[in-house]
N, C-alpha and C positions, 0 to 999 in steps of 0.2 A: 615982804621984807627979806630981804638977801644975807645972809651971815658969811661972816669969813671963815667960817671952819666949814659950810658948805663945799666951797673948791677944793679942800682936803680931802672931802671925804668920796669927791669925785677923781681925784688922784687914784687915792685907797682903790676905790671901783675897779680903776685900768690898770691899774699895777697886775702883772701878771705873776711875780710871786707874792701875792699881798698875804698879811696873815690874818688871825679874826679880829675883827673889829673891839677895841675895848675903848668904851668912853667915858672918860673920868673927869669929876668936874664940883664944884661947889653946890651945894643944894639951892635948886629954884635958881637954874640961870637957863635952864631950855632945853639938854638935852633930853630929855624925852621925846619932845619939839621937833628938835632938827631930825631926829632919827625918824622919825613919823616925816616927816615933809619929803628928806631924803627917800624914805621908800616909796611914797606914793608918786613921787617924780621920776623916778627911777627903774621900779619896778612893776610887772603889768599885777604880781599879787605880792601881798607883805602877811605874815602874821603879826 
């Protein structure tokens, strides 16, 4: 499943002055999710 806030946060990624990440959002719509999906596609490790 693909989200639209996915290409944001791959923006975020390349942006070279980015600043840290804050995701804010209603409860129980998936950020937890996406940050998890994001790092493990993204990154070779996540905490």
């Amino acid at each position: 499943m693909e989200r639209l806030i996915y290409s944001d946060l791959l923006k975020w990624e390349h942006n070279a002055n980015r600043k840290p990440l804050i995701l804010n959002g209603a409860r129980q719509v998936g950020k937890t999710w996406i940050l998890k999906e994001f790092g493990r596609r993204e990154y070779e490790k996540t905490a």
